[in-house]
C-alpha positions as CSV (number, residue, x, y, z in Angstrom):
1,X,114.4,110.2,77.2
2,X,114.6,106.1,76.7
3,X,117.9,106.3,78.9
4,X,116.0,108.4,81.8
5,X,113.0,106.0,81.5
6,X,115.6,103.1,82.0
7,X,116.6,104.5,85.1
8,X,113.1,105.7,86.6
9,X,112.7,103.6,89.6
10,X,108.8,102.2,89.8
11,X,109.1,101.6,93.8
12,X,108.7,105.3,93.8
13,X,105.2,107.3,94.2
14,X,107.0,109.9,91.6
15,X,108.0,107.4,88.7
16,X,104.3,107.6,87.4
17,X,104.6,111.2,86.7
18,X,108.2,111.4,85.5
19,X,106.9,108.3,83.2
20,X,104.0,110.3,81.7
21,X,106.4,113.2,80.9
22,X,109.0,111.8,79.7
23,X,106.6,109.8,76.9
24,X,105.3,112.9,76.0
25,X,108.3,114.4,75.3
26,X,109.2,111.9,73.3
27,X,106.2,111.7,71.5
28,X,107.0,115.9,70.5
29,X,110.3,114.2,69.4
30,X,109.4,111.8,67.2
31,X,106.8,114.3,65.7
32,X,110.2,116.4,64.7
33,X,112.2,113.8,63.7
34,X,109.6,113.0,61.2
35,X,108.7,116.0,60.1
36,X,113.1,116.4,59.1
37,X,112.9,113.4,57.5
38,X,110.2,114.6,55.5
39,X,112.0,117.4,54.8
40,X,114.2,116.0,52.5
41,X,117.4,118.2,54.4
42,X,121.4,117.9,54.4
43,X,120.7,115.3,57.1
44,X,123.5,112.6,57.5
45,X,121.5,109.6,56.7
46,X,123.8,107.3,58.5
47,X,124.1,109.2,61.9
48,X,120.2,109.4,61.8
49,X,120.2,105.5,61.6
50,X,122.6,104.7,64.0
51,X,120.6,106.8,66.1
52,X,117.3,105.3,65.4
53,X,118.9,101.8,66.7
54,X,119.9,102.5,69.3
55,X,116.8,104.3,70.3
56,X,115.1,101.2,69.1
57,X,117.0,98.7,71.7
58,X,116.7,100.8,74.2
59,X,112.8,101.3,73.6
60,X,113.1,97.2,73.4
61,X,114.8,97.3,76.9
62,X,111.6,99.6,78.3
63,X,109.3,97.5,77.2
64,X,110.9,94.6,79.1
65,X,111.3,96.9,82.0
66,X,107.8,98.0,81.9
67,X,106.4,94.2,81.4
68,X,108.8,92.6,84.7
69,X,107.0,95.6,86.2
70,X,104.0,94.9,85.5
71,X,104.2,90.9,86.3
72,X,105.3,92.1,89.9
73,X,102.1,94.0,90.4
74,X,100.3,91.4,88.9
75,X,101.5,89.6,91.3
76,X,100.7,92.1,94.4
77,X,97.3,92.2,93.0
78,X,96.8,88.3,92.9
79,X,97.8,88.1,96.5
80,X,95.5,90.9,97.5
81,X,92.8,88.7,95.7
82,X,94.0,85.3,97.3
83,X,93.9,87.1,101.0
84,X,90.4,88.8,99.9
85,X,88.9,85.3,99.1
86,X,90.4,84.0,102.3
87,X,89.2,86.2,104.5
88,X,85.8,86.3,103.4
89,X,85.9,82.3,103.4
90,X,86.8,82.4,107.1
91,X,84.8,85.9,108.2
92,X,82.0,85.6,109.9
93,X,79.8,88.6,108.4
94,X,76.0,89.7,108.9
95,X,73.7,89.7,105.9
96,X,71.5,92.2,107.4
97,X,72.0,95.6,107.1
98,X,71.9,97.9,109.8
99,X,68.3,99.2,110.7
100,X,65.9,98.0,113.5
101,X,63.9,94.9,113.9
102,X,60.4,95.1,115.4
103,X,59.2,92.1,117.4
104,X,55.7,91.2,116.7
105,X,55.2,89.5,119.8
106,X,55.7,92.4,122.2
């Protein structure tokens, strides 16, 4: 699951989705993988903790992944504010609402 979240591309509308299952899967796997290490079962020790680093670096590796990615729309959302504050610096608006005015003096 780490491996496939490593490759997910975040450009794409789809990633969101594919992210969100593929965290819940793992989430059901760690579950097991607790519950056989409870279990106190013929499991090769060893293999398990190979296994576990490796999943560990590569979780290390998503979170970078996820934090550049979230920097960049940091980013994208700091220039939508910048352009926001410009625009309304520079646009003329009306205050009033829309409605009618009734002259007095007619």
């Amino acid at each position: 699951m780490a491996i496939e979240i490593l490759q997910l591309n975040f450009e794409e509308d789809a990633a969101s989705a594919k992210l969100e299952e593929l965290q819940s899967v793992q989430l059901v796997t760690r579950q097991r993988i607790d519950d056989i290490a409870k279990s106190n079962s013929d499991v090769d020790m060893g293999a398990v903790k190979d296994l576990i680093v490796q999943c560990y670096s590569l979780e290390q590796q998503i979170t970078i992944k996820l934090s550049d990615y979230s920097d960049v729309l940091n980013g994208h959302i700091h220039k939508f504010k910048t352009a926001e504050i410009a625009r309304n610096k520079y646009q003329a608006g009306y205050t009033y609402a829309e409605g009618f005015f009734l002259d007095e003096h007619q």
